[in-house]
N, C-alpha and C positions, 0 to 999 in steps of 0.2 A: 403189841401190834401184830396181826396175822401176817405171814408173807403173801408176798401175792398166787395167785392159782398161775398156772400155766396159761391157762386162755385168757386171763386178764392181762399176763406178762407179752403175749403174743401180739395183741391187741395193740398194746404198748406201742411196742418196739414196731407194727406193722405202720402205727398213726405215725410215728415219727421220721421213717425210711421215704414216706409220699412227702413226706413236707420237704426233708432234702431233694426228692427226683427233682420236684415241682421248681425250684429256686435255679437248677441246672438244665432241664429239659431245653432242648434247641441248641446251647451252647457248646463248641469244641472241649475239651481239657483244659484246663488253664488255672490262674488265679481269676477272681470276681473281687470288686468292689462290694462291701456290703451295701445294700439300698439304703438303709438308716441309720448308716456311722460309719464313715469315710475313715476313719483309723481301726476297721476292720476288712478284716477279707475273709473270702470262702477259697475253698478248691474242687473245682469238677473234675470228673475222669471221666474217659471215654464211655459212651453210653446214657449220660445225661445225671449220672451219681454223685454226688457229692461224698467227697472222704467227708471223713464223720467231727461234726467242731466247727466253731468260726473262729478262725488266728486275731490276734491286735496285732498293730506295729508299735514299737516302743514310743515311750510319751516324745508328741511331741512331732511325729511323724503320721502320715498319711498311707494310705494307699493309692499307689497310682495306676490305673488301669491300664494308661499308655506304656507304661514304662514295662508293668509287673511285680512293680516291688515297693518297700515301704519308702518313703520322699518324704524331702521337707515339706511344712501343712501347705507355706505358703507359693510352691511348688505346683499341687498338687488340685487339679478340678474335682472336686465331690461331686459323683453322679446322682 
C-alpha cells in the first residue's frame, strides 16, 4: 500500500478538525453528552474545539450532563 501524499494527509486531517469544531461551536468548555450514546462523552475547549476523541464511562454508567460526570444509567437523562 502507498503512504499517503501530503495533500491527501492535509485533506485528511483538515475534514476531520471541522467535524470536531462543528459538534463544539456555540458551547462554553466543558464536558458534552454524546448525541447518540448517553454512555459517551466529548470535551470542548475554549474557542469551540473539541480535544481530539470521544471518552465512555465504564459499563454500566452514563453520562450526566447535569452533574458532568459518569452516573448510574438509571440516574442519568439521555439527551
Amino acid at each position: 500500500m502507498a503512504p499517503f501524499t501530503p495533500l491527501v494527509l492535509c485533506i485528511i486531517l483538515a475534514g476531520a478538525s471541522q467535524l470536531a469544531e462543528s459538534r463544539c461551536t456555540g458551547k462554553p468548555a466543558g464536558a458534552y453528552q454524546h448525541p447518540d450514546d448517553c454512555s459517551k462523552f466529548y470535551t470542548c475547549a475554549e474557542g469551540g474545539l473539541q480535544y481530539e476523541g470521544i471518552s465512555s464511562c465504564p459499563a454500566g454508567l452514563h453520562f450526566d450532563q447535569t452533574q458532568g460526570y459518569c452516573n448510574w444509567a438509571n440516574l442519568v437523562t439521555c439527551l
